[in-house]
N, CA, C and O of each residue as an XYZ file, in Angstrom:
552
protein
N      -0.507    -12.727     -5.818
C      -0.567    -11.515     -5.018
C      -1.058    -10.373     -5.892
O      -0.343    -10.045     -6.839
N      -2.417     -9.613     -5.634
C      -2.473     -8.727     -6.316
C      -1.822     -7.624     -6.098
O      -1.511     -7.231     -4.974
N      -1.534     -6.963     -7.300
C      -0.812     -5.272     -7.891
C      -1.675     -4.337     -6.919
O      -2.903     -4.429     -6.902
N      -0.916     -3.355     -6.040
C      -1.231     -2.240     -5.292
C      -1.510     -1.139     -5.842
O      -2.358     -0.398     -5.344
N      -0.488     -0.654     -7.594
C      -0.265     -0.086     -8.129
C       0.270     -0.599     -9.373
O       0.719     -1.742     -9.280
N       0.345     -0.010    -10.600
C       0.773      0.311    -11.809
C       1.719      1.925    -12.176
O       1.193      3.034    -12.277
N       3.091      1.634    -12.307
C       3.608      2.693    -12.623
C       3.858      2.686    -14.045
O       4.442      1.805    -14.676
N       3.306      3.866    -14.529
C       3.211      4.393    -16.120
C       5.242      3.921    -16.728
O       6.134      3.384    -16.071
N       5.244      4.209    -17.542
C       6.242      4.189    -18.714
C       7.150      5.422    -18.708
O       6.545      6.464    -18.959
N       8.169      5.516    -18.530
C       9.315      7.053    -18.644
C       8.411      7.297    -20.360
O       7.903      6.563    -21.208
N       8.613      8.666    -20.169
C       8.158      9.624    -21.075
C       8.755     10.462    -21.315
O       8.729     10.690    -22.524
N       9.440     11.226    -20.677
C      10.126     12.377    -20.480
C      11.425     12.249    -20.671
O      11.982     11.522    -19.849
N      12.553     13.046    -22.063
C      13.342     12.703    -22.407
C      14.576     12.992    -21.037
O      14.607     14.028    -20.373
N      15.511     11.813    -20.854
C      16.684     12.391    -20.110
C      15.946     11.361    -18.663
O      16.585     11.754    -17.687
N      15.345     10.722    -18.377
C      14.819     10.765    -17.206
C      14.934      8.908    -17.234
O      14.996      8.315    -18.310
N      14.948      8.239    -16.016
C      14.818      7.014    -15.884
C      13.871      6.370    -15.153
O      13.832      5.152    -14.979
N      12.767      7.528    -14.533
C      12.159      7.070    -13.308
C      10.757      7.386    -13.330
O      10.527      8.578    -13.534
N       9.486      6.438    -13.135
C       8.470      6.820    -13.854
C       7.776      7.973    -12.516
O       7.818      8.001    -11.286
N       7.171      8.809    -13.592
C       6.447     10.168    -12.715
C       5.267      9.697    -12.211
O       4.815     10.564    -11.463
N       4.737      8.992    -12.246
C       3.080      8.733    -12.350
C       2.383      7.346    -12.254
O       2.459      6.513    -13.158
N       1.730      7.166    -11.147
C       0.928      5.623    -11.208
C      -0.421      5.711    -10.592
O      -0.839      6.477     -9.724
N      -1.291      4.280    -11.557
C      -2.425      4.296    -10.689
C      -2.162      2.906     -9.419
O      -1.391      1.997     -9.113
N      -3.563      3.646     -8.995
C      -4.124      2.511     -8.064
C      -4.787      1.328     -8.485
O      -5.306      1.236     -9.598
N      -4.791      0.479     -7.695
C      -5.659     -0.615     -8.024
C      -7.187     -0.414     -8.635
O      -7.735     -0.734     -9.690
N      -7.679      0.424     -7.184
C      -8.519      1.227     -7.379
C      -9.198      1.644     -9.009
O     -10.230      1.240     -9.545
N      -8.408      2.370     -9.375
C      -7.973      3.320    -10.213
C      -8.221      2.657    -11.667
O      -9.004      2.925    -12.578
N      -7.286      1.740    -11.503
C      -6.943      0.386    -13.072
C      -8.576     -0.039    -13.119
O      -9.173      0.181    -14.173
N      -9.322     -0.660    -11.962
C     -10.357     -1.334    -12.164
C     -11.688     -0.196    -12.705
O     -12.590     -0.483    -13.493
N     -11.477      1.067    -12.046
C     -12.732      1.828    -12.719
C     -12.302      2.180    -14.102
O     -13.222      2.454    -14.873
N     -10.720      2.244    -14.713
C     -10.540      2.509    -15.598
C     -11.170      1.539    -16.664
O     -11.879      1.819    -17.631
N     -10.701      0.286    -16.207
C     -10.851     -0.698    -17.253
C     -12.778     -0.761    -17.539
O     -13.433     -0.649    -18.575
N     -13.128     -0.953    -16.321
C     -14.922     -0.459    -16.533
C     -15.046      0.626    -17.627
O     -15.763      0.253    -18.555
N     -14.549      1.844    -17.761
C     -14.602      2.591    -18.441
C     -14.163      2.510    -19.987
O     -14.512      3.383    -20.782
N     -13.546      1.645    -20.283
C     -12.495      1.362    -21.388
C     -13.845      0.758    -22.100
O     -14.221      1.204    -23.184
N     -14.378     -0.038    -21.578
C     -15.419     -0.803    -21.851
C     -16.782      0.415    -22.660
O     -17.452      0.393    -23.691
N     -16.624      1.410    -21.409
C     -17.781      2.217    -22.024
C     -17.509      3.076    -23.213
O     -18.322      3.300    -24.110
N     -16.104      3.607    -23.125
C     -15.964      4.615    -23.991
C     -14.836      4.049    -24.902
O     -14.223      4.704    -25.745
N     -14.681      2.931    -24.651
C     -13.164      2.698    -25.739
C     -11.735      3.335    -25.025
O     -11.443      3.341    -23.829
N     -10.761      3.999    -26.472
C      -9.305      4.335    -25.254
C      -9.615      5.102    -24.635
O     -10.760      5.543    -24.736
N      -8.771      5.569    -23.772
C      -8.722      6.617    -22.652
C      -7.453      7.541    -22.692
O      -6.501      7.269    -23.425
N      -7.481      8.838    -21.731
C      -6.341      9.555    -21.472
C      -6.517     10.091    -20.749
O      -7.733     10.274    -20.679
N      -5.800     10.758    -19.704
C      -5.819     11.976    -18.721
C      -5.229     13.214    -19.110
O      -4.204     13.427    -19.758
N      -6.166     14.096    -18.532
C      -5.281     15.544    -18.697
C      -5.418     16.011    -16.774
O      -6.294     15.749    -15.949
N      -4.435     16.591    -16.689
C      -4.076     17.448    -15.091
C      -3.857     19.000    -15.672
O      -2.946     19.314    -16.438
N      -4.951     19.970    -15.114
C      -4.390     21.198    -15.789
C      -4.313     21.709    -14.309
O      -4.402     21.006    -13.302
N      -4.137     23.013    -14.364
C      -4.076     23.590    -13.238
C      -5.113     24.683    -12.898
O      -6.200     24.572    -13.465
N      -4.965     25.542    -12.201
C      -6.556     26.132    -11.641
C      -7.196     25.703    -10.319
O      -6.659     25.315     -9.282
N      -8.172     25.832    -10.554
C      -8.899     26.064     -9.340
C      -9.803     24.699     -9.297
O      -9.650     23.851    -10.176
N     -10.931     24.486     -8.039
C     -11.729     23.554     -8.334
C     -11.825     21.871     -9.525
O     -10.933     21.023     -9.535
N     -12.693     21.821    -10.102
C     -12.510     20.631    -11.031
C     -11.159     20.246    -11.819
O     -10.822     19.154    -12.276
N     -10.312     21.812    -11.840
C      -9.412     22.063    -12.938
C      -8.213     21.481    -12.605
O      -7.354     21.257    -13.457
N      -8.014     21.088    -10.877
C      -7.216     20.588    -10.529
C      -7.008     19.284    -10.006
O      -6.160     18.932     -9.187
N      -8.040     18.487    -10.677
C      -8.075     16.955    -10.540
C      -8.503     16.410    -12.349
O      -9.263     16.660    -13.284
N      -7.261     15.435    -11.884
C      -7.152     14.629    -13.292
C      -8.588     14.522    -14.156
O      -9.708     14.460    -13.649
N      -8.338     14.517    -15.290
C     -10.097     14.652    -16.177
C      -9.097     13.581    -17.086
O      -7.897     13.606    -17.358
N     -10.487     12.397    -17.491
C     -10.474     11.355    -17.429
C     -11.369     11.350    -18.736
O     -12.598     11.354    -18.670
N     -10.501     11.338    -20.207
C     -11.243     12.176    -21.462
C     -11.378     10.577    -22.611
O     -10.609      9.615    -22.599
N     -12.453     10.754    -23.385
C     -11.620      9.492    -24.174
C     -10.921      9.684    -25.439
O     -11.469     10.379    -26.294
N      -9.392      8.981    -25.751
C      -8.496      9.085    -26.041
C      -8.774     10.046    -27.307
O      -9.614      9.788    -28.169
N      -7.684     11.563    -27.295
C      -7.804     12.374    -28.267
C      -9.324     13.472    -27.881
O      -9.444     14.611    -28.331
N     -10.002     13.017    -27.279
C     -10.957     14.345    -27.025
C     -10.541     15.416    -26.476
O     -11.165     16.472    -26.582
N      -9.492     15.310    -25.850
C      -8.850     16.897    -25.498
C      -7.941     17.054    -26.153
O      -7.346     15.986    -26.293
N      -7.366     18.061    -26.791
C      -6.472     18.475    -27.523
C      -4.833     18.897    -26.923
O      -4.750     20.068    -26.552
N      -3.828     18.240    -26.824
C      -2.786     18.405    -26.338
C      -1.960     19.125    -27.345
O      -1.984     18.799    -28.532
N      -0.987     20.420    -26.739
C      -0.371     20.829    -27.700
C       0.997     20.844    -27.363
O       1.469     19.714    -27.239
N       1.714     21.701    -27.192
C       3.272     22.403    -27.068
C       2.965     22.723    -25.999
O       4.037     22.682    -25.394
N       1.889     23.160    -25.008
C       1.811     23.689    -23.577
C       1.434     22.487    -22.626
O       0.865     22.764    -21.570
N       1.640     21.513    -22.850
C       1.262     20.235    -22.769
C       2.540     19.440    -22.496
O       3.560     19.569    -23.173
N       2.359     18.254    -21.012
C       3.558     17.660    -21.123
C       3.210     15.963    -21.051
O       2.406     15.502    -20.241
N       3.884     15.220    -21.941
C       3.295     14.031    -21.816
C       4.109     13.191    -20.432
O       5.194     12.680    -20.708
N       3.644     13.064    -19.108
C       4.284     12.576    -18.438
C       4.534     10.979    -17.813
O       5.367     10.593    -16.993
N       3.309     10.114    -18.654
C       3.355      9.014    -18.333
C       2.467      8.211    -19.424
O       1.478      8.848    -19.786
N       2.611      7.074    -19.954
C       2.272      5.994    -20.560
C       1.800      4.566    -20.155
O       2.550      3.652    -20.495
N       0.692      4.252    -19.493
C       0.362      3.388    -19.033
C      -0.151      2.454    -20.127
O      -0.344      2.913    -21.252
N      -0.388      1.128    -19.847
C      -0.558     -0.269    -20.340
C      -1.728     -1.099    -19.765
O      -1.348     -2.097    -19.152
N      -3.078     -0.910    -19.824
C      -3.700     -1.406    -19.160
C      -4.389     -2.782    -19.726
O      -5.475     -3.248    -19.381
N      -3.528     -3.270    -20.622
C      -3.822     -4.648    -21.561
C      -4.074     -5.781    -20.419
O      -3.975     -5.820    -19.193
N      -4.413     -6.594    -21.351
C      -4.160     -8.200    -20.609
C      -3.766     -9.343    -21.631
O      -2.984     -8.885    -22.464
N      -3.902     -9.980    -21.731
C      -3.896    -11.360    -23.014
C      -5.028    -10.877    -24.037
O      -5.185    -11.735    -24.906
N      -5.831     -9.814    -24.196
C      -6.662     -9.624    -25.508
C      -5.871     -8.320    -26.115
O      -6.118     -7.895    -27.244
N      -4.933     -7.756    -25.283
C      -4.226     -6.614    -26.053
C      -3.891     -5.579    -25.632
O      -4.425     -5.384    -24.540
N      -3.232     -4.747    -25.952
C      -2.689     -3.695    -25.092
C      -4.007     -2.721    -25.083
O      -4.935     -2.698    -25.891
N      -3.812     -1.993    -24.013
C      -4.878     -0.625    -24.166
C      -3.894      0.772    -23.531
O      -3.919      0.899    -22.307
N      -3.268      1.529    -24.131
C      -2.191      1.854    -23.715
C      -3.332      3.904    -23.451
O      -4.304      4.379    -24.040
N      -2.482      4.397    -22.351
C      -3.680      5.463    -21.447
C      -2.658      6.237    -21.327
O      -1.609      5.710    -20.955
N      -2.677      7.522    -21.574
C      -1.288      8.649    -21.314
C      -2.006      9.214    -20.381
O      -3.210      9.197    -20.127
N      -0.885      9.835    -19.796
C      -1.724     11.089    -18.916
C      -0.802     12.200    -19.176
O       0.325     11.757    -19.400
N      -0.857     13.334    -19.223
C      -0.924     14.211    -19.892
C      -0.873     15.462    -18.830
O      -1.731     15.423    -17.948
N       0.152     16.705    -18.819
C      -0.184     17.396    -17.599
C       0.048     18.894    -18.001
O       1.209     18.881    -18.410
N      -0.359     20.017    -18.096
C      -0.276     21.042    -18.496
C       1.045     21.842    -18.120
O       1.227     22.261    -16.977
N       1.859     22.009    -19.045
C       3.364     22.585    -18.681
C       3.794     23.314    -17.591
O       4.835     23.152    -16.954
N       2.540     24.487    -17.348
C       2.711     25.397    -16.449
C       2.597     24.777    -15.088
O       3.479     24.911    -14.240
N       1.305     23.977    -14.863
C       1.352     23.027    -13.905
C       2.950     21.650    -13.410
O       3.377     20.946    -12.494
N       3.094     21.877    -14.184
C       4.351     20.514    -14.512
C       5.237     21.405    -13.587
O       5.446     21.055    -12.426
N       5.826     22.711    -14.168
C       6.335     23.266    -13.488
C       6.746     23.628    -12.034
O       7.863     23.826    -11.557
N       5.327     23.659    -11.391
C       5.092     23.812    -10.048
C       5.448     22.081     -9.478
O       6.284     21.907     -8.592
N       4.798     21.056    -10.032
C       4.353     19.870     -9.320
C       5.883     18.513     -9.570
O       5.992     17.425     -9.006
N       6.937     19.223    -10.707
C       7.801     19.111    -11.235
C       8.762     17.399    -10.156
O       9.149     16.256    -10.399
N       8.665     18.603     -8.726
C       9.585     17.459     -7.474
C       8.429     16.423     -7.071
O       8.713     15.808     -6.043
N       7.260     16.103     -7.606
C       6.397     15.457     -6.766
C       6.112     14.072     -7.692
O       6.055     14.158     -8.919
N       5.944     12.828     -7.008
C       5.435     11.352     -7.937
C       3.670     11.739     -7.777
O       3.204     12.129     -6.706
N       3.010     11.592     -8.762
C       1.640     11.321     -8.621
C       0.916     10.183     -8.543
O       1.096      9.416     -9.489
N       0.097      9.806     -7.650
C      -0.489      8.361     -7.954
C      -1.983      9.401     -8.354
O      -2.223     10.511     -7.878
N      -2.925      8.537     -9.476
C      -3.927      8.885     -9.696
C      -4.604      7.345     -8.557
O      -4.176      6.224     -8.285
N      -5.689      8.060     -8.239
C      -6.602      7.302     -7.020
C      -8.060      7.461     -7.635
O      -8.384      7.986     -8.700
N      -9.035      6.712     -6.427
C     -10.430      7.196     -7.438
C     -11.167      6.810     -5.391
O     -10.784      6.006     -4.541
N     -12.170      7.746     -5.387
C     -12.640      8.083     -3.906
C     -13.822      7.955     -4.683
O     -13.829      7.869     -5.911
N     -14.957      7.943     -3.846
C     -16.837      8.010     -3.631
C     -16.741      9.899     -4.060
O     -15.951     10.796     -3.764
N     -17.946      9.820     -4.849
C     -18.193     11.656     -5.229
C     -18.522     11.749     -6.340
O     -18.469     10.750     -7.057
N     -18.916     12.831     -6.781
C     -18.762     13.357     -8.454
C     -17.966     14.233     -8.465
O     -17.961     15.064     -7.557
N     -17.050     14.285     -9.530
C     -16.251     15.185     -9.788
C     -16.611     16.112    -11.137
O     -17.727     16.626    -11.221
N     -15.813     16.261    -11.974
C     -16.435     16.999    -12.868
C     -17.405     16.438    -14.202
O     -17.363     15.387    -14.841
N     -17.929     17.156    -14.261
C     -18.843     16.536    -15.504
C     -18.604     16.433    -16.631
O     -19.393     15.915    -17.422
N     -17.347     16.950    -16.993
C     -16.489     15.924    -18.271
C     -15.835     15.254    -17.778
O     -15.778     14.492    -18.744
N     -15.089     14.694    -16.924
C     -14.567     13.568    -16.790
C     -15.604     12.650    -17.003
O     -16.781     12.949    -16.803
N     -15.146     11.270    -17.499
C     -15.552     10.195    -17.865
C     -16.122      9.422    -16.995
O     -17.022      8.697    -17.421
N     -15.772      9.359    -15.567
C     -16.315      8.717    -14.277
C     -17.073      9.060    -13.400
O     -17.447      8.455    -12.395
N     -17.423     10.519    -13.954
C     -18.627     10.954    -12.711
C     -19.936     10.605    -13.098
O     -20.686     11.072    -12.240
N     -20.577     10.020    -13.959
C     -21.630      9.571    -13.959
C     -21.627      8.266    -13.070
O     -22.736      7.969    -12.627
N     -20.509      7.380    -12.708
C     -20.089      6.090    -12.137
C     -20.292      6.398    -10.003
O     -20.095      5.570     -9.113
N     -20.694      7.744     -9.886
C     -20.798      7.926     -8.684
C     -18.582      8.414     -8.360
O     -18.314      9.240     -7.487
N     -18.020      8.093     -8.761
C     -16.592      8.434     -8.437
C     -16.247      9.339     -9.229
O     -16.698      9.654    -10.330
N     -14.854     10.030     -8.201
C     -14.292     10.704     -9.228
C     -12.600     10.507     -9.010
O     -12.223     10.616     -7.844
N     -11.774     10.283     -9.830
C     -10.192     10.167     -9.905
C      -9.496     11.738     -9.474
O      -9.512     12.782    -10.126
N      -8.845     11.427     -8.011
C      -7.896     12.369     -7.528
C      -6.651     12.426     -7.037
O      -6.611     11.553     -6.171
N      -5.737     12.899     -7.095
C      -4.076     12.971     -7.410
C      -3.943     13.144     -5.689
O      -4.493     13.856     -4.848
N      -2.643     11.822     -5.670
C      -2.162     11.955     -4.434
C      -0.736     12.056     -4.242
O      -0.222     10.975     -4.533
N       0.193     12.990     -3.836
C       1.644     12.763     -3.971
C       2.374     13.042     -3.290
O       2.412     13.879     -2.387
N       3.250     12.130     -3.787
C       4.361     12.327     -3.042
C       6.199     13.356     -3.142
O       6.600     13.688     -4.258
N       6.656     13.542     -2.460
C       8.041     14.525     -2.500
C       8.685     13.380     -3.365
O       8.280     12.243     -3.120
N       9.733     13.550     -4.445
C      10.661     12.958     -4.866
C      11.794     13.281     -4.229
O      11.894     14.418     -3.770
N      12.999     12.216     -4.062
C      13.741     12.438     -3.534
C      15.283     12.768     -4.413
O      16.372     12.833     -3.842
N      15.156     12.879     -5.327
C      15.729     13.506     -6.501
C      15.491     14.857     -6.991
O      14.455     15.519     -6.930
N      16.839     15.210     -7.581
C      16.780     16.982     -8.500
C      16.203     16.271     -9.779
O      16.559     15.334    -10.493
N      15.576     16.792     -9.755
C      14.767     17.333    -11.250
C      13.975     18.237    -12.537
O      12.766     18.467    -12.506
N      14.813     18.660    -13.568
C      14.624     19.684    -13.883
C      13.262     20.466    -14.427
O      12.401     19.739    -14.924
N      13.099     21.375    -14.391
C      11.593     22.428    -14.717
C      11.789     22.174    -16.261
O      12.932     22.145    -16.718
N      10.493     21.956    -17.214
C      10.710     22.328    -18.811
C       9.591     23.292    -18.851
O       9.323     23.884    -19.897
């Protein structure tokens, strides 16, 4: 039976429940991509336009700091080895999006022109859902 989804790895200290998954979708353009550029990572910042869909960087090209929250750890290995993909979400944003699960998805389009997948005709966009749990703001 194939996987619908992949949910990332707890990241976030204090917490048991993962924030963040891809799609099937999602895993397969990734892994295409893994191919082109080697590792991978996501950043989610906040803003306007492009700024508010996942950018799809390869691993370490964007610079994460202290304003930066690491919210998920994915595993996109098989039997040749792990290929392990963070995604990454800008604090201030975290803040606001804090009660919500994200699935990263991937639709027909171009999205931004640093992300890694818009030359591929697609672009990766965040779909979510309400959590049904308190959970705290950092």
């Amino acid at each position: 039976m194939p996987r619908n989804r992949l949910d990332a790895a707890v990241t976030l200290p204090g917490e048991d429940f993962s924030r963040v998954a891809l799609t099937a979708d999602s895993i397969d353009l990734l892994k295409k991509l893994w191919e082109q550029h080697g590792p991978l990572m996501f950043h989610q910042s906040g803003g306007c336009c492009d700024g508010s869909s996942p950018m799809c960087y390869p691993a370490g090209e964007f610079i994460t700091g202290d304003s930066d929250v690491l919210l998920g750890l994915f595993d996109l290995g098989d039997d040749d080895g792990p290929q392990p993909l963070e995604f990454w979400m800008s604090r201030e944003q975290f803040n606001y999006w804090s009660h919500t699960h994200l699935t990263v998805d991937v639709v027909a389009g171009r999205g931004s022109g640093f992300s890694v997948e818009s030359p591929e005709g697609k672009r990766f966009l965040i779909r979510s859902t309400l959590m049904d749990r308190d959970v705290p703001r950092l």
